[in-house]
LUMDRENTI-478197 format. One record per residue (C-alpha): residue in one letter; y, z, x. Coordinates in steps of 0.25 Angstrom, whole numbers, plus 5000, padded with zeros to 4 digits. Example, Ala and Ser with C-alpha at 12.3 -4.5 7.8 and 13.67 -1.06 7.14 Angstrom:
LUMDRENTI-478197
A498250315049
S499650295055
***
This chain:
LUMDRENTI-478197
X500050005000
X501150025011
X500849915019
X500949835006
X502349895003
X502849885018
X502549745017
X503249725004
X504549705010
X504049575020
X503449525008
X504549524999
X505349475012
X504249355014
X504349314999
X505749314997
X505849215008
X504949105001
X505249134986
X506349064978
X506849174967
X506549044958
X505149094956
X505649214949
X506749154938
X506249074926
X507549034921
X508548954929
X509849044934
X511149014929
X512249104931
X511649174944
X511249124958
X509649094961
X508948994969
X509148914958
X510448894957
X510948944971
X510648814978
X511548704969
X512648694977
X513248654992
X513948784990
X512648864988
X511948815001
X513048835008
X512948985005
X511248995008
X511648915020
X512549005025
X511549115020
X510649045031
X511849045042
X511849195041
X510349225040
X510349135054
X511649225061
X510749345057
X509549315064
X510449295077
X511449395075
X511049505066
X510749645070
X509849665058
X510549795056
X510149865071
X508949785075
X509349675081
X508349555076
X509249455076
X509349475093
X507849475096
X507849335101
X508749395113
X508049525117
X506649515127
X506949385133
X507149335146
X508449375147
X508949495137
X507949615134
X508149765129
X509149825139
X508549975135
X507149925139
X506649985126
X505549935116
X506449895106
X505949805098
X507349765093
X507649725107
X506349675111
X506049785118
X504549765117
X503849625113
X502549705108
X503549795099
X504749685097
X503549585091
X502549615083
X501949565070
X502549675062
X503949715069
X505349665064
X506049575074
X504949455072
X505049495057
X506449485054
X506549345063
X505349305056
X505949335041
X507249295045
X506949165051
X506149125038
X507149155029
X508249045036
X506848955032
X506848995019
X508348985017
X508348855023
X507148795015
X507848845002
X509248775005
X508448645009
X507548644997
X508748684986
X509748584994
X508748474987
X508848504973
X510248564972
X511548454970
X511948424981
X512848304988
X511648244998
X512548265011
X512648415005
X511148435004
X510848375017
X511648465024
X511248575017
X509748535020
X510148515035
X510648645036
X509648725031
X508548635038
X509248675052
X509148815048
X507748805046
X507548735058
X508448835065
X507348945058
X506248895062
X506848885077
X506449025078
X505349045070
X504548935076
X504848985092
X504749145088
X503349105081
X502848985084
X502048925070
X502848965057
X502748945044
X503648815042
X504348835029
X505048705024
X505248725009
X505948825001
X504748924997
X504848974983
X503749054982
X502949164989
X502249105003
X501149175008
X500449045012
X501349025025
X500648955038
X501348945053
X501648815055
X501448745071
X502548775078
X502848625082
X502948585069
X503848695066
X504848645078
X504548515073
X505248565059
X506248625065
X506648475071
X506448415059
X507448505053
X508448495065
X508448355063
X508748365049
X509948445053
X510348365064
X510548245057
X511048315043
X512048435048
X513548395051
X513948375066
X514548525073
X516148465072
X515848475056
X515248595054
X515848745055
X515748855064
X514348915063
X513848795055
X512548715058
X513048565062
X512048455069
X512148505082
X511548625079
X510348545075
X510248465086
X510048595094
X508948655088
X508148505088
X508348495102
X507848655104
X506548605093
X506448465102
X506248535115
X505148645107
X504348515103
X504448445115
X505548325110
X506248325123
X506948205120
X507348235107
X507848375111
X508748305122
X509248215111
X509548335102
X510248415111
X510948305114
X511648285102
X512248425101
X512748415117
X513148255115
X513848305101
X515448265102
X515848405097
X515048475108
X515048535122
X514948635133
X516348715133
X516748705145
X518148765146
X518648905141
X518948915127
X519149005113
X519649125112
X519849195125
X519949095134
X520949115143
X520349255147
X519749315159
X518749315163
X517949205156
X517449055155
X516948955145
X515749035144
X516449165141
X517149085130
X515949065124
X515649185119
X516949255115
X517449275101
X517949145092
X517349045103
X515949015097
X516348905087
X516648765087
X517948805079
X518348875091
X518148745100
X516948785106
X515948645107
X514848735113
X514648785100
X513448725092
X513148835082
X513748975081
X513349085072
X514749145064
X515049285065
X516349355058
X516649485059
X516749595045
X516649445038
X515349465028
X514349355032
X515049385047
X513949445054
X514949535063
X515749675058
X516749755067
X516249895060
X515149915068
X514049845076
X513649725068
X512649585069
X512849495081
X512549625091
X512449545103
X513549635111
X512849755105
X511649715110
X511749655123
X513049735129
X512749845136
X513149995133
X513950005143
X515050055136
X514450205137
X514450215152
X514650325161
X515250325175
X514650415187
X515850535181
X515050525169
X516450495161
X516050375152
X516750265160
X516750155148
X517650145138
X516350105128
X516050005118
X517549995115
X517849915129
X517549765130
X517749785144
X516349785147
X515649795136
X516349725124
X515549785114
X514549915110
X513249865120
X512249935117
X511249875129
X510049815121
X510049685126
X510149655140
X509849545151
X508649545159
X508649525173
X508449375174
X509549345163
X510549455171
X510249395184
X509249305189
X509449185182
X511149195184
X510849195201
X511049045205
X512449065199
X512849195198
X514149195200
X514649075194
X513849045182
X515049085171
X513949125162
X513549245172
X514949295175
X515349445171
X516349395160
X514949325153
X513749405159
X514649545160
X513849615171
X514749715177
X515249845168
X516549915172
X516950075169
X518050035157
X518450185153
X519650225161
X519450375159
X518350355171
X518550355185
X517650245187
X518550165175
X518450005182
X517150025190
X515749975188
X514850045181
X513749955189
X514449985202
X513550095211
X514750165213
X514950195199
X513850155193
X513650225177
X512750325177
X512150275163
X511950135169
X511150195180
X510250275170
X510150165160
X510450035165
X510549975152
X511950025149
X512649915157
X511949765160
X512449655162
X512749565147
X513249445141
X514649455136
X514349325127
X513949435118
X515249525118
X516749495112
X517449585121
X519149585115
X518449515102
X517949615094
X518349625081
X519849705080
X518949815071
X518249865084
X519249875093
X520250005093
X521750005089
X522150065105
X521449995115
X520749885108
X519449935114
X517949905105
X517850025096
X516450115099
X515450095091
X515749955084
X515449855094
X514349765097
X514149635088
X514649525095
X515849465089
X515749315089
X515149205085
X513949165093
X513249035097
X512048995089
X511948865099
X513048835110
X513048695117
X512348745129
X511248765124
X511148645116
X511048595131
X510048695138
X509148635127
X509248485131
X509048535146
X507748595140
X507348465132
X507748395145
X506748485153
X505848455144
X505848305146
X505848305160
X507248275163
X507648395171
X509048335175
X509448325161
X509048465160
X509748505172
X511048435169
X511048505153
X510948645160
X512048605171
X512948565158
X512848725153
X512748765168
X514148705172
X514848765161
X514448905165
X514648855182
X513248865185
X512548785195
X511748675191
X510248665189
X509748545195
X508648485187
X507348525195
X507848675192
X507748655176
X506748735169
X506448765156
X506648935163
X507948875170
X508448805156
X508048965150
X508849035161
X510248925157
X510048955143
X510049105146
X511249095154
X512049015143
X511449065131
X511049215133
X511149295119
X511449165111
X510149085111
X509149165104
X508449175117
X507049205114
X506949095105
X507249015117
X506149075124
X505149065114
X505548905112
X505248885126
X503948975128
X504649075140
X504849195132
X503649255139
X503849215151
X505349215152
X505249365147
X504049435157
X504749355169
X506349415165
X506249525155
X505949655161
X505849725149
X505049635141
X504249565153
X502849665149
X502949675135
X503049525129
X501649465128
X501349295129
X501249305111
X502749355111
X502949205113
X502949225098
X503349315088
X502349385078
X502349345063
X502749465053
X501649515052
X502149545035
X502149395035
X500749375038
X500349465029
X501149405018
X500649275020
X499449295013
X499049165009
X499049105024
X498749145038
X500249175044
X499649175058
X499949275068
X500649245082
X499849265092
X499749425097
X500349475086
X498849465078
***
């Protein structure tokens, strides 16, 4: 009897996925929305559309109240694990505890990632009966199909075979089957295509919106998974070739003119992610407002997009060798910007090694971008200006727990742009307490990447000069040296994307798609390097789900029996 009730939950969860309340009225609804008549006009897509857009943001950026979920794809990889060193299994702490047939992070990815399917499948199906202008429809439909495609992205590499769901369901499945992964990635083309040639160009769409380019992207990723190297060099070649695209180069946006900085810098600070900005990097940029409902983002506390949170250290509550707390706390963007909290920090490989052949003049690596030195801030100590790594005055909580203070990424911190809510009436310092989300918008997909990918489909083909000169495109921009084109490696194209794209791809997605999360982790992550086993290559099904599906074998991964 318990096991039934605790059960009941994921049951109802699993059903209201696939049923249509149409199964449930007799009479047609008149004077009240339904899914009969929620879906007549371009107006009423629009809304479940934008309903769609939100769902997505929420699985990137949501806290999911204090567990962290949505961040899972950037914990226990080769370049961030738990800074605490703890079995967390929000942090991926542990893999036996993080992923298991029964525990919540693969469960809410799983039953979150269905449901854009769902909604996607419904909007396609009810865009065909409702009375639409053709031209509406077809958007509508290319949309929605991008969005599934863009859902099944992550299904297909977190689990391999999936249940491939192509039809709005409107009643009760318990019958599902995994389908072969190839034929999976093979739908997700044939959906990308769809979009590709149906979505208007980026210059016609707003901010945050899906345009053709962002369709392009994803083929050329899904060409390179099924081997189409031509046809990923082609894909991506129509988003870099794209008139209204290209690397910036040259300082820009808000806070230009300060220093220190550079192009890079820019980037990443507050109002300069969107094309309305003039940023042509831009590709696809999830929208954040703050105490706006919808916005994602608050200034009364610490909201969802918790990457400063998450990934600054604590180092706002150091001592100095008096004892006298030497910081001025999370009120300082001096050198924390933010209320860190050290969850989330680099391993080794991604502080060091693979920054050595150019140190000191790769952009991406200097203090304004990769902040790795940490300076006493309170002028009530004696040590006010001095290192807090420095032997001669080194903090005594750093020496006991070295986790208070690493080396981060400033891309995740708005330092001066916090919202005027946290910031005090005197001294314009971060108020305690309040800190942490990160206020901006941030990059779904930025040019660069766009190119790391044709360098990958170019590797693939055997044209490792076309590979070479792509990564020298991004390299430039940052002053690095050049590759040359015997030096390209698929573990060389993984190290440039973690240089350029660190905390914005979903980097475990990566890892999964090119089979090197194994390896990459037990070589680089000294935390996770004994506890993942070879079946983490993929995630366990939901173990409710199985159950549930009572009239056909959900089949388990492998290790997970």
């Amino acid at each position: 009897m318990n096991r039934i009730f605790k059960n009941i939950p994921r049951l109802l969860f699993f059903s209201m996925i696939f049923i249509s309340c149409e199964d449930f009225l007799e009479e047609e609804p008149l004077d009240f929305s339904s899914s009969v008549n929620s879906f007549e006009t371009m107006s009423d897509f629009e809304s479940t559309l934008a309903d769609v857009y939100a769902r997505y943001r929420e699985l990137h950026y949501s806290r999911a109240g204090d567990n962290r979920y949505a961040f899972a794809h950037l914990y226990g990889t080769d370049i961030m694990k738990d800074a605490r060193e703890t079995d967390d299994f929000r942090r991926f702490g542990n893999y036996g505890t993080v992923l298991t047939s029964v525990s919540d992070v693969p469960q809410w990815h799983w039953d979150r990632w269905f449901k854009v399917v769902s909604q996607a499948n419904t909007i396609i199906n009810r865009s065909n009966d409702a009375e639409l202008e053709e031209s509406d429809r077809t958007l509508v439909q290319a949309e929605a199909l991008l969005f599934r495609a863009l859902a099944y992205r992550y299904l297909v590499y977190l689990w391999g075979d999936v249940p491939l769901l192509l039809e709005e369901v409107v009643t009760v499945r318990n019958d599902l089957v995994r389908e072969d992964r190839n034929v999976v990635l093979q739908q997700i083309a044939e959906d990308a295509e769809f979009a590709a040639q149906n979505l208007p160009a980026i210059s016609e769409v707003e901010d945050g919106r899906l345009s053709n380019l962002v369709a392009y992207h994803l083929l050329a990723e899904t060409y390179i998974s099924l081997e189409r190297w031509n046809d990923a060099i082609t894909a991506a070649s129509a988003v870099i070739d794209d008139a209204n695209t290209s690397l910036m180069t040259d300082r820009f946006g808000t806070r230009a003119t300060e220093e220190p900085g550079d192009v890079y810098w820019d980037l990443f600070r507050a109002g300069n992610q969107n094309r309305s900005s003039g940023n042509r990097e831009a590709i696809w940029v999830a929208q954040m407002e703050v105490d706006v409902l919808g916005g994602l983002l608050t200034s009364g506390g610490n909201g969802e997009n918790g990457l400063e949170r998450l990934h600054s250290p604590v180092s706002w509550t150091l001592t100095d060798p008096d004892g006298t707390l030497a910081m001025l706390g999370p009120r300082s963007d001096t050198n924390v910007g933010g209320r860190g909290v050290s969850f989330m920090r680099p391993t080794d490989h991604f502080e060091n090694t693979i920054w050595e052949s150019d140190f000191d003049n790769d952009i991406r690596n200097a203090n304004h971008n990769y902040s790795r030195t940490i300076i006493y801030d309170n002028p009530e100590s004696n040590f006010f200006g001095m290192s807090a790594i420095d032997p001669a005055s080194l903090s005594p909580r750093i020496a006991a727990q070295d986790w208070r203070w690493y080396p981060y990424l400033t891309k995740v911190t708005t330092p001066g742009n916090h919202p005027t809510e946290l910031y005090s009436d005197n001294d314009l310092q971060l108020l305690a307490n309040t800190a942490g989300s990160t206020y901006r918008d941030q990059y779904y997909i930025r040019l660069a990447e766009t190119y790391l990918l044709r360098a990958e489909a170019y590797l693939g083909s055997g044209n490792t000069t076309g590979a070479a000169d792509d990564i020298n495109v991004v390299r430039a921009r940052s002053n690095a040296g050049p590759v040359a084109p015997g030096e390209v490696t698929i573990e060389y194209i993984l190290d440039e994307r973690a240089r350029e794209l660190s905390l914005e791809e979903q980097r475990r997605i990566t890892l999964h798609r090119v089979g090197r999360l194994i390896e990459r982790v037990r070589l680089y992550n000294d935390h996770n390097d004994d506890d993942i086993q070879d079946f983490h290559n993929l995630w366990p099904i939901p173990l409710n789900d199985i159950q549930a599906n009572t009239q056909a074998e959900l089949a388990q991964n492998r290790g997970y029996e």
